[in-house]
N, C-alpha and C positions, 0 to 999 in steps of 0.2 A: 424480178422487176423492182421489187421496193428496194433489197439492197442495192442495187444498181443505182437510182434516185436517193438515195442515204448517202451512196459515195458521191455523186456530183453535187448535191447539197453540202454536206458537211468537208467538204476537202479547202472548199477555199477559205471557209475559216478556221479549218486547220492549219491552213497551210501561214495565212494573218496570223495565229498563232505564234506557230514557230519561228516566225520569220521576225516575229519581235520581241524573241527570246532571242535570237542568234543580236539582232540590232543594240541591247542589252547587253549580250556578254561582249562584241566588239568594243562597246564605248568602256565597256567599265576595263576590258586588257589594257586599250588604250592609257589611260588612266591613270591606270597603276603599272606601267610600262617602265617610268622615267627616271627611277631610283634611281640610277649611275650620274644622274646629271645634279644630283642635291649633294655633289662630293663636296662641294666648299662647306657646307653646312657641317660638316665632320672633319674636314680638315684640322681644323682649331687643337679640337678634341684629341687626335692622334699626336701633333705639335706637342700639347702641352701632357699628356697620358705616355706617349709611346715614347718622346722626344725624339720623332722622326725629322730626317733635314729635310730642305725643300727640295731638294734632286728626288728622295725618296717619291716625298707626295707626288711632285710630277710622277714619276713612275708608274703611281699606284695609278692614276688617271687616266696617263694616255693608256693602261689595260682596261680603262672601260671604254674608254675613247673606240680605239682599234678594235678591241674585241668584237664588237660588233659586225666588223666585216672578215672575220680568215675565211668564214666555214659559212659565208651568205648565199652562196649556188647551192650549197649540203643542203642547206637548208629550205631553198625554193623548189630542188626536187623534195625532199620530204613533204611538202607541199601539197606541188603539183600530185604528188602517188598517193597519199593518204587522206589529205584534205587540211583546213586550217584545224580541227582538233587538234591534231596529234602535235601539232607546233605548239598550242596551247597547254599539253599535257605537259612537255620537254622542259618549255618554260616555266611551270608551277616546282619543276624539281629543282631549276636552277636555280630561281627566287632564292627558293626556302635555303638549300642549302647553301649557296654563295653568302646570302644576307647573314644567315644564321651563325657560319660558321665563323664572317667577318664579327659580329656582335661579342660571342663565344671569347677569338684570339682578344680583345678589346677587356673583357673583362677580366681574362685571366692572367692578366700582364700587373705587376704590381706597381704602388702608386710613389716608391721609392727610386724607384731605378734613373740612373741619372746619363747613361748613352743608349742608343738605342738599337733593338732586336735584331739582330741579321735573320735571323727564322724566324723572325716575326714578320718581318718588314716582306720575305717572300712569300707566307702565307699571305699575306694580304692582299700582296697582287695578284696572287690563285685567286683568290674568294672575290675577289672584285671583278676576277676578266670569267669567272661562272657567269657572276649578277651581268655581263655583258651579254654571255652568249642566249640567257635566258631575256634580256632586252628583244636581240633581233629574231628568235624564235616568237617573243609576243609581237614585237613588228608585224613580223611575217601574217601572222596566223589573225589579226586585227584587217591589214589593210585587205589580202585579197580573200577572207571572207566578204568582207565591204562590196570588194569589184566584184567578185563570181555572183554574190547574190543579185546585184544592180548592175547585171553587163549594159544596159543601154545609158547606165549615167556613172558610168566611172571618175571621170572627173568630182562628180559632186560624193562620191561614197569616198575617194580618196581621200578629195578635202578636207572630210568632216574627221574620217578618220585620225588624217596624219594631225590636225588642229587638235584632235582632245591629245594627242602623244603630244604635242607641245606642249598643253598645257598641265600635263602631267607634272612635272617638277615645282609648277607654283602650288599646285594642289596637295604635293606632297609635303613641302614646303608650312603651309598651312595646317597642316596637322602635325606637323612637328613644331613649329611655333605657339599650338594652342593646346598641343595636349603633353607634352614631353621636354617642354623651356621652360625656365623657371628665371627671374632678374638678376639672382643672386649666383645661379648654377651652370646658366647655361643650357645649353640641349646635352639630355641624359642619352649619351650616343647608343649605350648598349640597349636601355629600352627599347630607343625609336628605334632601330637595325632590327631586333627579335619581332617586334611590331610587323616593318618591311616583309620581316619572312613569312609571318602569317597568312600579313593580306595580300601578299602579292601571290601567295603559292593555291588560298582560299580562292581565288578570284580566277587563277588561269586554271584552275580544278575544273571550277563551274563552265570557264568555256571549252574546256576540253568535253562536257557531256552535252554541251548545249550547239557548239560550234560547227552547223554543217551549212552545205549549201543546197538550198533550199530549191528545188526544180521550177521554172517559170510554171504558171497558173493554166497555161496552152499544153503544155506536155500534161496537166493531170487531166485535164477536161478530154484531151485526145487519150488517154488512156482507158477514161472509167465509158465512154460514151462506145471507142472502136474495141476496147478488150483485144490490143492487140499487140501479141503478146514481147516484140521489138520494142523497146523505151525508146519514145522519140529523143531528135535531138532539142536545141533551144529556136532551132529554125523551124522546126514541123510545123509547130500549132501558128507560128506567123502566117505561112505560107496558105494554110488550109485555110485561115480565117480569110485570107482574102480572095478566095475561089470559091463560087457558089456552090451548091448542092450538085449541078449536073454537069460538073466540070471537073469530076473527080479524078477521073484518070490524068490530067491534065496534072491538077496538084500530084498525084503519086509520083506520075514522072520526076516531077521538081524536086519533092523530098528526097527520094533516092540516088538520084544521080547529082544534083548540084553542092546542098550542100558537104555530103558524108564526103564526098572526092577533098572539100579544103579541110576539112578537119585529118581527115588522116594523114596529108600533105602537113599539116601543124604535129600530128602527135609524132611522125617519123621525123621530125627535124631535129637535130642532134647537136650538141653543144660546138662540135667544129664547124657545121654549118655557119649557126651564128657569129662566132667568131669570125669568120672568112666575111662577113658581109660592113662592108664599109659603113654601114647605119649603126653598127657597134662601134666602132673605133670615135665614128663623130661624135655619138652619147660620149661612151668614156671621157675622152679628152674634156669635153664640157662639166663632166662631175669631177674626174680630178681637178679642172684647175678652181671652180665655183663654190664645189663643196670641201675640198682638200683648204681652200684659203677659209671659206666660212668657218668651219671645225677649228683652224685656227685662232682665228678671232673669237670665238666662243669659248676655248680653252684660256685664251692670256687675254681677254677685257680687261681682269682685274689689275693687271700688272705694266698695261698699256696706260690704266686709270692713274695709276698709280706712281707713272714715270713723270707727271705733270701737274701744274698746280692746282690746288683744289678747285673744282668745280663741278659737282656732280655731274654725269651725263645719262640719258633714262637707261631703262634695259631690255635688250632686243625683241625679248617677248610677244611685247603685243605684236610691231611687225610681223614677226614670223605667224604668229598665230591667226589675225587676220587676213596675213597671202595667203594661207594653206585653205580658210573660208572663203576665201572670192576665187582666187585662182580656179581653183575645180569646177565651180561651177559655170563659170567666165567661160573653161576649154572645151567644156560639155556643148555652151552655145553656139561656139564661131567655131569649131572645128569637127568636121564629122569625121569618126571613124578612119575612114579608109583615108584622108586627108591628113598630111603630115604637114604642110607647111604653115598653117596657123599656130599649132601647139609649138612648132618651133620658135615658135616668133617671143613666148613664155621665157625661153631659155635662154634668146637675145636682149629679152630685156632683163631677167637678169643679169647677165654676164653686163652689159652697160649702165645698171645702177652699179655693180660693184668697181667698173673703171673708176667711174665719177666719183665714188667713196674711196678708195685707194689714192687718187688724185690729191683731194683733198686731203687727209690725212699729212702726204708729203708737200701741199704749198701752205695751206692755211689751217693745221692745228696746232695750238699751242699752250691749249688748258684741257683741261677737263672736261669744261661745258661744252667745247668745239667737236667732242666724240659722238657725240649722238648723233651723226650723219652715216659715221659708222656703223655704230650700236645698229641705228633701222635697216642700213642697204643689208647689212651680213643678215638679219632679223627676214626682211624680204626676199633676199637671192635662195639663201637657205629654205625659206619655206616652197620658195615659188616650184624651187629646180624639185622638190624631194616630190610634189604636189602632180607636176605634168611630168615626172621621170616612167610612172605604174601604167600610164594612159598610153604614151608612148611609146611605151615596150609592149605593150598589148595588141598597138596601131599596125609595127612593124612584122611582130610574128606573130601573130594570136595569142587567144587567152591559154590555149592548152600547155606551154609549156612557161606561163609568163613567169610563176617562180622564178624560177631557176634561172629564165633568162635575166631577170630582175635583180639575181644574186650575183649573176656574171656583171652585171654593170656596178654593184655595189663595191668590186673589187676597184674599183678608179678610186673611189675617197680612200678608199683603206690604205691606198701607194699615198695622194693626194696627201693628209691629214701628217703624216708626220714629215713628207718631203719640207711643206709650210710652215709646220710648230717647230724644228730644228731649224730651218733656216731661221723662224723669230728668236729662236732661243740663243743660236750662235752668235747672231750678231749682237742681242743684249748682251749676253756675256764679254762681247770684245768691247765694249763699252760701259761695263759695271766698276764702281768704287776698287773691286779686287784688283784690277789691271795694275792699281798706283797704289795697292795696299792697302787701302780700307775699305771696311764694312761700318753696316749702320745693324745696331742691334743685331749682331751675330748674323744678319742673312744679307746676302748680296744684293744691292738695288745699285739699278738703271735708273738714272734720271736724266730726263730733257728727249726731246723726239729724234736723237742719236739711235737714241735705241731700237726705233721700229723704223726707220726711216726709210734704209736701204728695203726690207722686207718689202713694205708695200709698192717701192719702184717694182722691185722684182714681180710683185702680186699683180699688177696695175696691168704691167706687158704680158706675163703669161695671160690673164684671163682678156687684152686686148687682141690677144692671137686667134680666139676664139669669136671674133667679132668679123676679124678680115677675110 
């Protein structure tokens, strides 16, 4: 008897316990997620070190860019079957080794050399599209520890989540600016990168022992109380709580038959099912055209910036960061669960700020300062869509297989992402100094909204097709 009253006493602040160690190791992967997006921060450094061209750098980029998505189903069933550790474990090895061994090639290149590496130049895009795969394995193993733990407020775990992976890159950012720059030097690329390997491989270590999900507080109480010896599901101890004492048979019924029947109906569903269901195809098309353009415009800001006369414009940041904090908790409120067509309403209002930014773009910019309409819609679409993407796919087929269905939808940006950044990239090109012979400082510039012009018409109609 007293062990019995030990276990229903002390479980629920074990369970408080763990539950905010696991709340800990999500924010801190998050966190330290974002390395692949601080590329410009190193860019310079390869330029002037490796004497790489700019075809190159692009290269190295869009492998972290894409990388992200080949192997995003792989990696939602490793998920779904093991749990967010094992994502965490994956990614602490990619970290270390992607960063490490990019740091490594960087150092061992000499400061003579005057063209630059072809075996160099491929290791690097190895070691860059590692540091990716180990991105979307901390993705992974961050947001839906979040959801599994907080199945009743997805939304708001999502948010919080996907918002610290935003702000990952300014935070990294920050520590390479205060601990590894110097006015005279620069950023010491090879440090900050051996740095990268540490903490990021330090950090997905810890959530790999710490990272489970944590059983609602209804399953241990129905545990230590009926000692029986079946682990409820997350429905049990609902169910029970709201039937009295002499209405037992009543709740037994309900547990066994109602809800075990939809669970097993989620765990038997198989990647061709979803496929075949018209609620994929409609996601898809919506993240290739939303997020395939946003990736874009997050890839070439600087070159959009840069095609036009000076005038600073902000940087998409904060949007995206604060849509990822309201959005979620916003979809938690007005939309329940079983209810798809509120959370939809998320994805139309993105896809119709990025008309209107697209829009503008092609009638009224013509500096620098006139981008920041840009800068925010892509800052907003981007965060809103990534925000109610994990809720949505959980809406439509449950949480049991939501990885992996999660990974099947992440294949649209991955087509998305470069269909966009070639088309921006071609039609700069038919429009650059080279066309008539000249360059400015050995690198090809686009000048005047020639450059992007056609792109965003293109941009403007696909992501309006999603509207009609």
């Amino acid at each position: 008897m007293s062990s019995l009253i030990n276990r229903v006493c002390s479980r629920p602040y074990l369970r408080r316990g763990r539950l905010a160690l696991v709340c800990f190791s999500i924010g801190a992967n998050a966190l330290t997620a974002g390395g692949i997006f601080c590329f410009p921060l190193i860019s310079p450094a390869l330029v002037t070190h490796l004497k790489l061209t700019q075809p190159q750098l692009t290269t190295i980029a869009v492998a972290g860019m894409m990388g992200q998505y080949p192997f995003a189903a792989f990696v939602g069933k490793v998920l779904d079957y093991y749990g967010p550790w094992a994502c965490s474990l994956v990614a602490a090895c990619f970290f270390s080794t992607g960063f490490g061994l990019f740091a490594r090639e960087i150092a061992k290149t000499p400061d003579d050399i005057t063209q630059p590496s072809t075996s160099s130049f491929h290791h690097l895009v190895l070691y860059f599209f590692m540091c990716a795969l180990g991105t979307v394995f901390s993705y992974f193993s961050s947001l839906f520890a979040a959801s599994k733990n907080f199945p009743q407020y997805i939304g708001v775990a999502a948010g919080t989540t996907l918002a610290l992976f935003g702000l990952s890159p300014t935070f990294i950012s920050i520590l390479a600016s205060r601990y590894f720059s110097s006015p005279d030097d620069g950023l010491d690329v090879t440090h900050f990168l051996q740095f990268l390997a540490i903490l990021c491989g330090c950090v997905h270590l810890l959530g790999a022992l710490t990272m489970q999900v944590i059983p609602p507080a209804s399953e241990d109480a129905a545990d230590a109380v009926l000692d029986d010896p079946e682990e409820p599901n997350e429905r049990t101890g609902l169910l029970q709580n709201k039937t009295n004492g002499n209405d037992s048979r009543q709740a037994e019924v309900q547990v066994e038959v109602v809800p075990v029947i939809g669970e097993e109906a989620e765990a038997k569903q198989s990647a061709l099912d979803v496929l075949k269901d018209r609620n994929f195809w409609a996601l898809a098309f919506v993240s290739f055209v939303v997020l395939g353009s946003c990736e874009m415009i997050i890839s070439n800001i600087g070159t959009i910036v840069l095609s036009l006369p000076i005038k600073p414009p902000p940087h998409d940041l904060l949007g995206n960061t604060i849509t990822r904090l309201v959005v979620g908790p916003l979809a938690d409120i007005v939309s329940p669960v079983k209810q798809l067509i509120s959370r939809t309403a998320f994805l139309t209002f993105s896809s119709a700020v990025l008309v209107c930014a697209y829009t503008w773009m092609v009638v009224g910019v013509r500096d620098q300062g006139a981008v920041w309409a840009l800068s925010i819609a892509a800052g907003v679409a981007y965060g809103c869509t990534f925000t109610v993407l994990p809720s949505l796919v959980s809406s439509v087929w449950g949480l049991s297989n939501s990885g992996r269905n999660f990974g099947l939808i992440t294949y649209a940006p991955f087509l998305g992402t470069p269909v966009f950044s070639y088309l921006y990239a071609f039609i700069a090109a038919a429009h650059s100094p080279d066309a008539d012979g000249g360059v400015e400082d050995g690198i090809e510039m686009c000048k005047g909204p020639q450059c992007w012009g056609l792109t965003f018409e293109v941009s403007a109609v696909a992501v309006a097709r999603r509207l009609v």
